[in-house]
N, C-alpha and C positions, 0 to 999 in steps of 0.2 A: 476856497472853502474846503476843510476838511470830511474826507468821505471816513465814516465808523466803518470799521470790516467788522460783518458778523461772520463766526465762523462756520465755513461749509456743511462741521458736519458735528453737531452739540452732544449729541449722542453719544461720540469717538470718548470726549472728556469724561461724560456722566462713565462710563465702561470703562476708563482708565481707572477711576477714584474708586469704583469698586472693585476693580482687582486690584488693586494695592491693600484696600480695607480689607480682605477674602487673604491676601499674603499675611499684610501684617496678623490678622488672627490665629492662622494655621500654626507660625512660625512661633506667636506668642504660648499656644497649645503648647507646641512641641517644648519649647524652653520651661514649660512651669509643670509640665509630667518629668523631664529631669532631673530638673532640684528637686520636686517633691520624691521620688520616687529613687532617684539614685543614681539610677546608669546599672552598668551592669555588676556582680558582687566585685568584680576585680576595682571594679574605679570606689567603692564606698567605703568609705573613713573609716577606721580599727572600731571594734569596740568600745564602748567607753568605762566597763569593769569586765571584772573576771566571770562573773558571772553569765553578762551577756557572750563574751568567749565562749563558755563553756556551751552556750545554748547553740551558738551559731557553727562553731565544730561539729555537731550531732548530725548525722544522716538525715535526711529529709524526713522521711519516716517517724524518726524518732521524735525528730522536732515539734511535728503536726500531734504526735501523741501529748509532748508536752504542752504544748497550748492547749490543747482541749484542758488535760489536767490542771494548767493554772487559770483558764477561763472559767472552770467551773467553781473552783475557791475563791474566782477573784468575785466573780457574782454576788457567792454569798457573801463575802467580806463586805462588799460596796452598800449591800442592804443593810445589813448591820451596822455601817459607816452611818447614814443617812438618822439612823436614833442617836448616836453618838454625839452627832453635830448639833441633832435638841437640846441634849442633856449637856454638852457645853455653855451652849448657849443659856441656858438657863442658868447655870451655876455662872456665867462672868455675871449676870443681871440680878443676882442673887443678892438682897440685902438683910441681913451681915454678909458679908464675901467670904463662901466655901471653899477654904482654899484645900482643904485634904479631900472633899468629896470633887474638887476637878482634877486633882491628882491621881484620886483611884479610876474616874475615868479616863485619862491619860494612859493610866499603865495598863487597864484595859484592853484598850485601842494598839497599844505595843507587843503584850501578850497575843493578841487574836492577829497583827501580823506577823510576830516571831511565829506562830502554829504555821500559816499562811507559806510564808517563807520553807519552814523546814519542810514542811509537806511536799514542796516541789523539789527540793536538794533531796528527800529522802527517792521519790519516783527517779530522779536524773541518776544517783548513786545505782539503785535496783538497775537500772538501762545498762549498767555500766558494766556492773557484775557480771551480766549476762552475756557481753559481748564475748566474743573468740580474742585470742593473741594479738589476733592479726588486723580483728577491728579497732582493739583499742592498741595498737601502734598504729594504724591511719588516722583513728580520732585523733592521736597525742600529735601526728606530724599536722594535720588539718589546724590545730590549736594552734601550735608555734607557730605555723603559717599565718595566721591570722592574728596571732601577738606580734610580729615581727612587720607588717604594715605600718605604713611611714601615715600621720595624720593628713586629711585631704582637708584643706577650705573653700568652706564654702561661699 
């Protein structure tokens, strides 16, 4: 007759399977703050325009000024976005179909981001002017330096 072993000590298993669950989690944390998040600015992939370039050369300082600056027009923009997308709406549902009055909202919507846009090249331009010689020859090496990164995959 076969005897079953129970094992000495049931406890040892249930403590094992949590610390592997309590690893695996930690380990999963750490890998998706990573990717999400980057690494540090040497490991993170080139810009993807000139524009983003020119923001992420900018001294910290400056940078923090420009966000605020385009978080504040981006605000109002988003709010005025949110009528815009009525009044599309309306006009594709529209019978006879308006086709010139969803046009003029269209160029609208282009206009109020072309203003959008330039407002933030005009404040980055002002920063720029204001620098010394010597700032905007570190900004210009900071730029190339950061045009001249090899693309990362992710």
């Amino acid at each position: 007759m076969a005897e079953t072993k129970t094992p000495k000590w049931p406890w040892m298993r249930i403590l094992l399977v949590a610390s592997l669950a309590l690893n695996l989690l930690f380990v999963g944390l750490v890998v998706g703050a990573a990717l999400r998040f980057g690494g540090p600015e040497s490991m993170r992939p080139p810009p993807r325009s000139l524009g983003s370039a020119l923001y992420r050369a900018l001294p910290d300082d400056v940078r923090q000024e420009m966000r605020h600056h385009s978080r504040s027009g981006h605000d109002a923009r988003r709010k005025g976005g949110f009528r815009e997308v009525g009044t599309v709406v309306a006009a594709l549902r529209a019978t006879p179909f308006d086709a010139d009055g969803l046009k003029t909202v269209l160029d609208q919507q282009l206009e109020h981001r072309e203003a959008f846009h330039r407002s933030v090249q005009d404040k980055w331009f002002e920063r720029i002017k204001e620098m010394s010689d010597a700032e905007r020859a570190a900004y210009a090496d900071r730029l190339e330096e950061i045009s001249k990164r090899k693309k990362h995959k992710r």
